[in-house]
N, C-alpha and C positions, 0 to 999 in steps of 0.2 A: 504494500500500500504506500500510494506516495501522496504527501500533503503540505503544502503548506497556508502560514495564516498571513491575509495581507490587511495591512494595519490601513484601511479608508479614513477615518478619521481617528480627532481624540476620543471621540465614544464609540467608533464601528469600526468591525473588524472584520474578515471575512476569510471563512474557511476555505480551503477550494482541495480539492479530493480528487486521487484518482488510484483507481482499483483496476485489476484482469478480472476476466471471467469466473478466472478459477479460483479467486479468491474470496467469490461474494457466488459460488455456484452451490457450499451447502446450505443458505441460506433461500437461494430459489430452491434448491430441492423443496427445503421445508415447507417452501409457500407451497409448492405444487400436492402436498402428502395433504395439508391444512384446507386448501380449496377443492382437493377429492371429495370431503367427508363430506361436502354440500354439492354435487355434481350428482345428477343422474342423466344418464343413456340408455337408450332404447335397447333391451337385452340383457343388463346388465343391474343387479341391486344397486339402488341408491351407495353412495362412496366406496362402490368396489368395481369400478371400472378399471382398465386395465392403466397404470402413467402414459404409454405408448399413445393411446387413442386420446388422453388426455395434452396431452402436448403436442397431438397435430392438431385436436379442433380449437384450444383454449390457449394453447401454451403463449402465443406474444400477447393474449391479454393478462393474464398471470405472470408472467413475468415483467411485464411494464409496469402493474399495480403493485408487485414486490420492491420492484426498483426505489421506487419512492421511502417504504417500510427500514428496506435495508440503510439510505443513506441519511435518514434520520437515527437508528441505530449504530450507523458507524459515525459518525458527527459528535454522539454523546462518549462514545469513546474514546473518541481523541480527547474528547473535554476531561475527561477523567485522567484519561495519561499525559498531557499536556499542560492540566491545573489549568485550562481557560478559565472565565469568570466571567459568564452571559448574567445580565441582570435584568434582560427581557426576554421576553417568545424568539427565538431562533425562526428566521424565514428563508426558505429553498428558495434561490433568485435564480439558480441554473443548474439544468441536470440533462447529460448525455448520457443516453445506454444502449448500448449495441450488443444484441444480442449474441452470443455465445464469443461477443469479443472484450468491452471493457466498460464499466461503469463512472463519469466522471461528473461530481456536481460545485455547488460551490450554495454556502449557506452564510447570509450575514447575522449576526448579533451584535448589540450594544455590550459594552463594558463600562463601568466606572472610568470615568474620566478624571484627568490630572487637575484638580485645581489648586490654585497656587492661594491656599489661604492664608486670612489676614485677620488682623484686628478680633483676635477670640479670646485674649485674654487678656484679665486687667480691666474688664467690663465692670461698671458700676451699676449693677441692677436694684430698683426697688424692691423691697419684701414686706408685701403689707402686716403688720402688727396685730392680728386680732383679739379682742377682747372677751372676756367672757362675762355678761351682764347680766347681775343676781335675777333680774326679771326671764329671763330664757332659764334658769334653773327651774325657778315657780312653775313656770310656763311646763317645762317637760314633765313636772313633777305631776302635774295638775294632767297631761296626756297619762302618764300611765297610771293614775288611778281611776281613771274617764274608764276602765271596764269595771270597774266595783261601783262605778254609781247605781244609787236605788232613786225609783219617783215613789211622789207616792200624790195621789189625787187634790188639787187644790181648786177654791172658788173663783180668785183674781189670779191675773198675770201683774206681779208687782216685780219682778226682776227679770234679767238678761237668763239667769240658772233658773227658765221655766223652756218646758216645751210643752207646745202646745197640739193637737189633734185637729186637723182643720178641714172645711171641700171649698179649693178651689174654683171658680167661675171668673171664667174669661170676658171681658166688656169690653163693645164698640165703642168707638167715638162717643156716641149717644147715651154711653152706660146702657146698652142692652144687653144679656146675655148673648154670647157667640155660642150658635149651635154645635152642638158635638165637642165643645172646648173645656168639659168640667171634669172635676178630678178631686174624688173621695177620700176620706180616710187619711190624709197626706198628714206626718206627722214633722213639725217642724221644730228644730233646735234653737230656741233661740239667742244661747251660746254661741253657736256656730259662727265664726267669721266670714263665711259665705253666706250665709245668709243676708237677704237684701236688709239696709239699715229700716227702712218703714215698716218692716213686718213687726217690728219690736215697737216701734215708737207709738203707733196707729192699734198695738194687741194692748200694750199698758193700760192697765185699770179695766181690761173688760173679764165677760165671764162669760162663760158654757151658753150658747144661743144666742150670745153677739155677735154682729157682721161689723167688718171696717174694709175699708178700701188701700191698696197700693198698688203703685205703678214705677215700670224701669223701662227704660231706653235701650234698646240694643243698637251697637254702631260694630258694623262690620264693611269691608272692603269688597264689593265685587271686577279683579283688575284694577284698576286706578281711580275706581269710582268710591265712594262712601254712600253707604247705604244706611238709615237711620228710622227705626222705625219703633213706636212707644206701644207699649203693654198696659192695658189696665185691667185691674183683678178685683174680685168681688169676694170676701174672706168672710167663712160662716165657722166660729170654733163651736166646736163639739166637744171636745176634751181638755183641762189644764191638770199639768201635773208641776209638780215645785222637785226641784233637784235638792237631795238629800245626798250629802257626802258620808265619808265612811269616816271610821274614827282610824286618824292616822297612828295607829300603834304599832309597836313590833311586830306582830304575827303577819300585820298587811306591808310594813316594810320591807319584811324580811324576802313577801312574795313577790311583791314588784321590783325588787334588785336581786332576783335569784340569788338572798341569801348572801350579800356582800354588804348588805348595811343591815344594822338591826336600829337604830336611834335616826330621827330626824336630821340632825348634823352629820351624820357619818353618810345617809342617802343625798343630803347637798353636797357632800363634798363629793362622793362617786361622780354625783351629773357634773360637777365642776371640771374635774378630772377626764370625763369624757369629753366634757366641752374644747377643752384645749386640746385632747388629742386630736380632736377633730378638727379644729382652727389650726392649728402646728399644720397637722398634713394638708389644709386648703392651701395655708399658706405657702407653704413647699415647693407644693404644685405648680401655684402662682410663678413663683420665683423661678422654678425650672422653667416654662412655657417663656419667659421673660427674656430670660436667658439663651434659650436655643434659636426663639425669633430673632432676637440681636444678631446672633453671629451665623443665621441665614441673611439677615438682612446687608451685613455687612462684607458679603460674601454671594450676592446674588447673582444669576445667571441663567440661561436656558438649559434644566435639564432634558435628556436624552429621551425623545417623544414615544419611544418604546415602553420606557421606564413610566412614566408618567402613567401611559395607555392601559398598563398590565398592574400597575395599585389601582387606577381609578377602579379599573373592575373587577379586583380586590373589594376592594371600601365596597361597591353595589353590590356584590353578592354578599358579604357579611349585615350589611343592613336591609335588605331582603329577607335572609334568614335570621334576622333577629325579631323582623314583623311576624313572619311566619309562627316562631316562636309565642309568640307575645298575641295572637290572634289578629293582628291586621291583616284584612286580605286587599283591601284596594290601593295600592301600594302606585303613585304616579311615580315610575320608574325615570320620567324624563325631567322631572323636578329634582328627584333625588341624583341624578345622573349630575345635573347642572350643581347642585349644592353641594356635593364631594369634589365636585375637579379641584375647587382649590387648596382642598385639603392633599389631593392628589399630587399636584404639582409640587406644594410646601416639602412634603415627605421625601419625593425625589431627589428635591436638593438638600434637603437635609441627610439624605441618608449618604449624597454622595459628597459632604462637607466634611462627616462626620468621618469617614474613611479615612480622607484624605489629612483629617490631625491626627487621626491614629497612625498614620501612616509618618507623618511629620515629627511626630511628636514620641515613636515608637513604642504606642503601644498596641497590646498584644495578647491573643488570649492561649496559654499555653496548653497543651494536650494535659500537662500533670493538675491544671484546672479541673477540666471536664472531668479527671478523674476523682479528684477527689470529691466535688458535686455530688457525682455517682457515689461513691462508700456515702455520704449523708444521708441521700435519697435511701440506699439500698439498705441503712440502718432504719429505716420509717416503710418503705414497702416491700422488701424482702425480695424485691427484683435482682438478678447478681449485677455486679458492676458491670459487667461487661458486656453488659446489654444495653444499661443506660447508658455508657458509651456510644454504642452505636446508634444508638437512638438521640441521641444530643446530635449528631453527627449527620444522622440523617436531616434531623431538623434543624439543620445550622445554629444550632443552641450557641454554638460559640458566636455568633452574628449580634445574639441581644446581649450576650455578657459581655463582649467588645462595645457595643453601645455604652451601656451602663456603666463602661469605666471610663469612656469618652466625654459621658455627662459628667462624671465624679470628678472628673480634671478641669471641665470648667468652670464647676462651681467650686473647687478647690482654689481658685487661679480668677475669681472674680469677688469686686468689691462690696459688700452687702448695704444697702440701705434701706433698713427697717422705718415703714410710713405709717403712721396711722391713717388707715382704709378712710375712714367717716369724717378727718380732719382734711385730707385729701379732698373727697365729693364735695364739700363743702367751699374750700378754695374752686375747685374746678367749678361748681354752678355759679359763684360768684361773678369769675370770670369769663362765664356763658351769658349772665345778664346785664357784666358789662360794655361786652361788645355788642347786644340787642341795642 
């Protein structure tokens, strides 16, 4: 087999192949054994025809339809013995095959391009500061005992801790009933923060056989139009009940904190505790996304339209299969198509930045890595190492741990500035209503 690779551009490279006959001849046998078992002939049981009579009626269409199989089979060979690095679909641009004389094609793919980066460390990124505010403690506290609430029957609605039993009726313009528009039994919270504000304000002070009126506005978008059109309701309560809390004691502490707090201060300070872990990692977050648009920004370019082509439809079929998941079925595939490209694009060149400091910057992800990953792994699922070797390997496991060290050198190698989030918005609206 003779091959070699010609370098088209910084991102394309192109294979070009040429083989004898008798190099790629067990490989048509195979085809010819493979396209038997589906051939029948007049005389003859289905796939037991004789090869002979098979390769004077079929043979140059079988063999031409091999030809294709084989040189995308031979192309991943060389990639494997040659360590190529396609980071998009490989596409056959040229193939000669002459039967029973020689096989010769030529296949392009993108690679990872050289870019000459800059400016990625020494970066001053903001990290926003967040707080944890004793009112979001109450607040969570107050959710997780909202399943131990009890009602119990009341006369008036004198607070927000009342829900009420009600039958909706829809009204025209004219306050007429709208036929076919009522709705029984509807029990509303009027706790709830969805809940429309006048269903509280207009129920206050009434009782079981009273009617009061409320109305809401919907404004929605059709195309670039606004659409605006007002609701008015007719409210007959049936039922008031008064929310009755539970007594916060230890037995019910102990259930709504699975058993990590038994005392009111020890459940505040869990939700505290959680609170920041969960502001710490928002915040993180932040600061990473902050950080990697910078030094795409700062480093931007046209990535390689292969690459690009073959995430976007990446990104589409993973949120596809996440509707699917999740019960959506009318999925506008051309909206979402349009809404990932830029995420698409973004990735390309991040992923091909990101190489290229590793590359710069020497780092590197070593096999006695993966190995020992695998003893961690193989100590918790009892799989041997050396399968979760191969299995990292298969799945370029070493690609995300190269990343993740790539990140860990930037923000190692970048200057922190911690903001306060809400002291921020505040300057910014400022300066939104001073330019109005």
């Amino acid at each position: 087999m003779d091959f070699k690779v010609n370098q088209l551009s910084d991102s394309l490279q192109e294979l070009e192949v040429n083989l004898s006959y008798d190099e790629i001849k067990p490989e048509i046998e195979k085809a010819y054994e493979e396209e038997r078992k589906h051939i029948a002939i007049d005389g003859f049981r289905k796939g037991k025809a004789p090869l002979s009579i098979i390769k004077k009626l079929y043979g140059e269409a079988i063999e031409y339809k091999a030809s294709e199989k084989i040189a995308t089979k031979k192309f991943w060979d060389i990639v494997d013995q040659e360590k190529l690095q396609p980071i998009s679909t490989p596409q056959l641009t040229d193939i000669d095959f002459n039967i029973g004389e020689k096989l010769s094609f030529k296949i392009q793919y993108e690679i990872m391009p050289k870019v000459d980066v800059k400016d990625y460390k020494g970066l001053e990124i903001e990290k926003p500061a967040f707080k944890v505010k004793e009112e979001e403690i109450e607040k969570e506290i107050e959710y997780l005992l909202k399943p131990h609430y009890k009602y119990e029957e009341a006369d008036t609605v004198e607070s927000k801790e009342y829900k009420i039993t009600v039958d909706l009726q829809q009204l025209d313009e004219s306050k007429n009933p709208v036929p076919n528009q009522r709705s029984e039994n509807v029990t509303i919270d009027l706790n709830d923060e969805k809940v429309n504000p006048q269903i509280f304000e207009n129920a206050k002070g009434k009782k079981a056989g009273d009617k009061f009126d409320f109305s809401f506005v919907d404004e929605h978008y059709h195309g670039e139009e606004l659409h605006r059109q007002e609701y008015n309701y007719e409210v007959e309560i049936k039922k008031i009940e008064k929310l009755v809390k539970p007594e916060l004691n230890e037995e019910l502490i102990k259930k709504i904190s699975n058993d990590k707090a038994s005392t009111i201060e020890e459940l505040r300070e869990l939700m505290r505790d959680n609170f920041k872990k969960y502001y710490d990692n928002q915040s993180e977050q932040i600061f990473t996304n902050s950080l990697l648009n910078k030094v795409v920004e700062n480093n931007d370019f046209t990535p390689p339209s292969g690459l690009v082509e073959s995430l976007h439809k990446r990104f589409i079929e993973m949120e596809k299969e996440n509707a699917r998941r999740y019960g959506q079925k009318n999925v506008d595939e051309k909206q979402l198509a349009e809404y990932l490209k830029p995420r698409a694009e973004w990735t390309a060149k991040w992923q091909i930045i990101m190489t290229n400091i590793a590359e710069k910057e020497n780092i590197k992800v070593e096999d006695s890595e993966l190995e020992q990953l695998a003893k961690e792994e193989s100590e918790k699922t009892g799989i041997s190492v050396d399968k979760l070797v191969k299995y990292y390997k298969d799945t370029n496991r070493a690609d995300y741990l190269l990343e993740d060290k790539v990140i860990k050198f930037l923000k190692d190698n970048a200057v922190v500035k911690e903001v306060d989030p809400e002291e921020k918005k505040k300057k910014e609206e400022g300066k939104k209503e001073n330019e109005e």
